[in-house]
N, C-alpha and C positions, 0 to 999 in steps of 0.2 A: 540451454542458452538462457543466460538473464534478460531480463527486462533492458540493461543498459546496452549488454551486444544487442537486442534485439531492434536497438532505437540509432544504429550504428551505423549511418550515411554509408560510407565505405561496404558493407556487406553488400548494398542492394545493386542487384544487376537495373540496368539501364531503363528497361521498360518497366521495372517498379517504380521508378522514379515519381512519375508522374501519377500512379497509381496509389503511392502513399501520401508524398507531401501535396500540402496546399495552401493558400494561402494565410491559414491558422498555424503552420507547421514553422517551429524555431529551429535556424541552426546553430549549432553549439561548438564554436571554435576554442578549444585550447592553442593556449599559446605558452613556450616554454624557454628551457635555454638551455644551454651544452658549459658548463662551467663547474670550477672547484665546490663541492660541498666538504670540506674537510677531508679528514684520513677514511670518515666512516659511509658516506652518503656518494652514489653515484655522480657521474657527471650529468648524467639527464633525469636529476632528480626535481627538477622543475617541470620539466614537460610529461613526466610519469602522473607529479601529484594534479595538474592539469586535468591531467586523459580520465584518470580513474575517479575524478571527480565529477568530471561532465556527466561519466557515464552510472554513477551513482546517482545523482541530479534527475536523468532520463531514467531512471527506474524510480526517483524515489515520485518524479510528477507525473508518473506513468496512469492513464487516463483520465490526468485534467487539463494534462498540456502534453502538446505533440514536439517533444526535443528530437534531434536528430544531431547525433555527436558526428564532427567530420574530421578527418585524420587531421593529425595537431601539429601546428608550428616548432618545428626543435630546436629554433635557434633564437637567441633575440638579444637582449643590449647588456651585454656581460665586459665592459670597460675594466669595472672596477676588482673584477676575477683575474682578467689578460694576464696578470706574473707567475699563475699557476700554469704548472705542465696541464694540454689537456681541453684548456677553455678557448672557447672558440666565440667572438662578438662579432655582428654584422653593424654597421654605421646605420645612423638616423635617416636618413635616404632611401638604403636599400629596404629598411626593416619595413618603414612606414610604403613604401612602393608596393613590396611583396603583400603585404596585408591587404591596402587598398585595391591591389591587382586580384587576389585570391575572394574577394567580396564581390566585385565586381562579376567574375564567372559564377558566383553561386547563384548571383539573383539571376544571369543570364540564362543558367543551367536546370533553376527550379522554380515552382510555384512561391517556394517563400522568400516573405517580405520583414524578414525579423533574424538578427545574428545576434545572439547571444555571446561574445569573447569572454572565454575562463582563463584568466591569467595567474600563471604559478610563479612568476621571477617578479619580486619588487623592481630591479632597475628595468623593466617594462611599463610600469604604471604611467610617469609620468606623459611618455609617448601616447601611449591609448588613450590617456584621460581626453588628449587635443583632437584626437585622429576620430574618434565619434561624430565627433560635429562635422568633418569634414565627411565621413561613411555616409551619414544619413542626408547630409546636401548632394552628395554625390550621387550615389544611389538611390534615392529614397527611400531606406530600410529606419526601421527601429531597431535602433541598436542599442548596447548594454556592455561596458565593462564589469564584469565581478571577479575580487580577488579573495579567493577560498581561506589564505590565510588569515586575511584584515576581518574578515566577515565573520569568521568563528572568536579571533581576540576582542572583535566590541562586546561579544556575548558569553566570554565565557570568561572568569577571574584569575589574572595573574599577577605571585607577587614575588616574582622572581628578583634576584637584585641587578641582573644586567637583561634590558631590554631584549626582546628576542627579534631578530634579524635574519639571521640567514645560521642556518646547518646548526642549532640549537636545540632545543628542550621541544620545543613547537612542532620544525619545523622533520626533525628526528623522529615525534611520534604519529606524525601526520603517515611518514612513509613505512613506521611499526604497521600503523591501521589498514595503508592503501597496500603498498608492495613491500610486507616485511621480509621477502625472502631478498630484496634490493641490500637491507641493512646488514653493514659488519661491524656491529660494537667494539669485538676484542680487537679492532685494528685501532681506539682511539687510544693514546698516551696514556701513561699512567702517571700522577701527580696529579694538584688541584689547577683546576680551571673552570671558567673564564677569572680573570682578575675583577671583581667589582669595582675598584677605580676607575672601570673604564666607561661605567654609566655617565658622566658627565658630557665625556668626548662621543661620545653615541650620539646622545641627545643631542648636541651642539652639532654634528656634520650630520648623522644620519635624519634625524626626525625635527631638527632647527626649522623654520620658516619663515623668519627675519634674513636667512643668508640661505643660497644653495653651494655647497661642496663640493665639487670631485673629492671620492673616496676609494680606499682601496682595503681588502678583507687582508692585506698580508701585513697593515699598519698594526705595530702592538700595542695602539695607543685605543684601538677600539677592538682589535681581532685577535684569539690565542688557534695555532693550528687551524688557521683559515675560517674558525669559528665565532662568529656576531652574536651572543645571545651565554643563554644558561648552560648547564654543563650538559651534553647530548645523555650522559651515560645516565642523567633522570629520565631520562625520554622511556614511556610507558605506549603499550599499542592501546592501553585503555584512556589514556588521556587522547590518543590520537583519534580515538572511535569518537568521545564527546565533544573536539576539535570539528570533525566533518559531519557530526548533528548538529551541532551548532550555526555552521552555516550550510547546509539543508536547510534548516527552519528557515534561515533569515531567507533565501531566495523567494519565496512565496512572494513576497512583497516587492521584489526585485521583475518577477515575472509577471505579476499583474499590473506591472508600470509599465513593462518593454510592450506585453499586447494586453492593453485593456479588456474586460468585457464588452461584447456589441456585435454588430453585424460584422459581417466578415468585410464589407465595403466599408464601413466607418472606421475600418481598425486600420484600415491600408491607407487611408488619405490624412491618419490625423500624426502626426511625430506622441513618443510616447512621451507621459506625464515628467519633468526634468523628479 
């Protein structure tokens, strides 16, 4: 058993509970989503790259932090999927409820005062960004959004001609690295794709921030074969491996902001550094 099963909430029977975590102990929520990844990438290829990321995370900070990965969200805000067979979206109500419900019982159910959320769906971001402030008014925890895929593109160089978004070059070799036996390449088309025309209308509805959009992956004015980004069939498991080193390294700095150094009484009464 790795390092990452072995930091794997869900394993522990009951009366470990207390016996493991404590008030230094972080738990590590993925969060994911049931939607189209194109012809080649599952439908719960969000909540996969989540899981087996946390759980690399928890092995890779294995004794200088105590993570504790707990079974992952597989459902979340998939609107702009909805016209694919397949996809399943919960509304902004139930999604932000379930979350703040399932936070709620961890702090009740354990010593720790620290949730880490690993988020693998972009149309979850926005929700989580607002729902921390409300988690830690609420609760009183240190909390933490991090998204695995934002976290490795600030650090790692792309000069791809159409942004990468969803079921892409990126997004393709993340799941080469995490779960390549997930991937089926020969199911994607044959012919060239994506259209690079389409980086204009990308940028202007997807990544704009003078206007917000409703968007949809089946528009062919930003999407080919339900695909936002570079052609998948570049998609390498070795780009994928420097894709989830990339952000590995960067959490270091993410995890000493959620629980500072200090006394374990000073780390619980202060909110962690913005």
């Amino acid at each position: 058993m790795d390092d990452g099963q072995k930091q794997s909430y869900g394993r522990l029977t009951a009366p470990r509970v207390t016996a493991e975590l404590n008030s230094q102990s972080i738990l590590c929520l993925p969060v994911g989503s049931l939607e189209q990844h194109g012809p080649h990438l599952p439908l719960n290829t969000d909540t996969v790259i989540a899981e087996r990321f946390a759980a690399r995370l928890a092995a890779h900070v294995a004794g200088r932090r105590d993570l504790w990965v707990v079974p992952p969200i597989p459902y979340g805000l998939s609107p702009e999927h909805a016209w694919a067979p397949g996809s399943v979206t919960l509304n902004i109500p139930l999604y932000t409820t379930l979350i703040e419900a399932l936070v709620g019982e961890y702090v009740r159910a354990t010593p720790s005062r620290a949730v880490l959320i690993v988020n693998g769906h972009g149309g979850n971001k926005g929700v989580l960004e607002a729902l921390v402030h409300q988690l830690q008014r609420t609760h009183g925890v240190a909390t933490c959004v991090i998204n695995p895929g934002s976290l490795a593109a600030s650090r790692v160089q792309s000069d791809d001609e159409v942004p990468e978004v969803h079921a892409g070059i990126s997004e393709t070799s993340l799941m080469l690295a995490l779960a390549p036996d997930h991937v089926q390449l020969d199911l994607l088309p044959t012919g060239s794709f994506p259209n690079p025309g389409q980086r204009k209308e990308i940028q202007r509805l997807v990544f704009g921030r003078s206007g917000t959009w409703p968007w949809s992956s089946d528009n062919p004015a930003i999407a080919t074969h339900g695909v936002i980004g570079g052609d998948p069939r570049r998609a390498t498991a070795a780009h994928g491996h420097t894709l989830v080193a990339a952000a590995l390294n960067a959490c270091g700095d993410v995890l000493d902001r959620l629980t500072p150094q200090g006394p374990t009484d000073e780390r619980r009464n202060h909110a962690p550094h913005p």
